[in-house]
N, C-alpha and C positions, 0 to 999 in steps of 0.2 A: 819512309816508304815512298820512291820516287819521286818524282818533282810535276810540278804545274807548269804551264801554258798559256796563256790569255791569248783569247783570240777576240776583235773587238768586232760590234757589226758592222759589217758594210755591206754597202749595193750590191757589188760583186758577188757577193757568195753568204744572203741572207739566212742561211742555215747553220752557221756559225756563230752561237747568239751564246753568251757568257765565258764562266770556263770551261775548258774542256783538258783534263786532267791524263799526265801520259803516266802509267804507274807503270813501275816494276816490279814486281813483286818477287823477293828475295826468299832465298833458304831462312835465313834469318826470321825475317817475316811470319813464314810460315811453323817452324820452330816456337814463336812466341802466340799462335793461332792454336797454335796446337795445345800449348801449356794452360792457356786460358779456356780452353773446350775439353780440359783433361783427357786427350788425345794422346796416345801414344804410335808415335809413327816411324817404320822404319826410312834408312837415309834414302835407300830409291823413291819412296813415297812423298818425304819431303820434296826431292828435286821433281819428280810427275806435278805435286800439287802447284808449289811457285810458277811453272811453266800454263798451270788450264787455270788459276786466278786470274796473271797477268792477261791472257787470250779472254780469260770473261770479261776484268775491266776495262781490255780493247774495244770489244763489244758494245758493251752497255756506254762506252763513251761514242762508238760510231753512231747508236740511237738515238742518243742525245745529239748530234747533230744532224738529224734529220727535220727537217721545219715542220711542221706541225700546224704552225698560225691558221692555216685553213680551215680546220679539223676541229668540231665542234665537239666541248669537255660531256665527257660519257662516265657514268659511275656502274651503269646497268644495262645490259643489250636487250637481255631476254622479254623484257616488257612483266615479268612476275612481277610479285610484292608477297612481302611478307605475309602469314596467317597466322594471327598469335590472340590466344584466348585470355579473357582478363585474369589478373592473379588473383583465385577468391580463395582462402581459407577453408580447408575443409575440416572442421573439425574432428572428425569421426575418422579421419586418416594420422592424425598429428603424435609422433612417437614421444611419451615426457621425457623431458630432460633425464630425471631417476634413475627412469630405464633404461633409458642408452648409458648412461655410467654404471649402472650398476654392477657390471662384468668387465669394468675397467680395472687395469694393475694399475694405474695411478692418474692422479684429476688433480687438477690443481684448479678451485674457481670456477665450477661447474665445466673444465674444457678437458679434453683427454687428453697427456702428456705422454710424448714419444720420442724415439729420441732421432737425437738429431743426423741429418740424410745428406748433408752436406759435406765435403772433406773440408778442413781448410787445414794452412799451416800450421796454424797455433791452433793448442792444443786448451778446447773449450770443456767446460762439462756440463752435464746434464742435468737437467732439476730430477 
């Protein structure tokens, strides 16, 4: 999936600090994006996707060379904080085990057994 670049620092044009990566983003690509997000997409779809990936990782590579060095690291603007109450036990609220199985079609080990939600290619079975 396309190729690299290195741009080294210099005085001249100190916002140019690492790699900066030029991608193309191919039908191909997108085809094998798809198969892995069990995506089915028609072929105009494919070629629309490959063309707004490639302009997003244009993007997000022009951002990455914007200099920053002045700009002091922020995780939080709003000035809140969290409000979170201790975790205490309430006993008088707590559901037994028993009874949550009890109306279970099958437990294996006090857990509820269901079946499985995942496709793959091979072809697995179920407890």
């Amino acid at each position: 999936m396309g190729y690299c670049t290195m741009y080294l620092p210099s005085t001249e044009n100190p916002a140019k600090i690492g790699f900066v990566h030029k991608v193309t983003v191919t039908p191909d690509d997108v085809k094998k994006i798809a198969k892995l997000a069990n995506l089915k997409l028609q072929k105009d779809e494919v070629d629309l996707f490959a063309g707004q990936f490639t302009e997003t990782v244009d993007m997000i590579n022009r951002l990455n060379e914007i200099n920053t060095s002045d700009v002091p690291a922020t995780y939080q603007v709003t000035g809140l904080t969290n409000i979170s109450r201790d975790d205490v036990i309430d006993l008088t609220r707590i559901l037994p085990q028993e009874v949550a199985l009890r109306e279970a079609k099958l437990t294996s080990h006090g857990f509820f057994v269901v079946p499985r939600v995942i496709d793959t290619d091979e072809t697995e079975s179920v407890i």
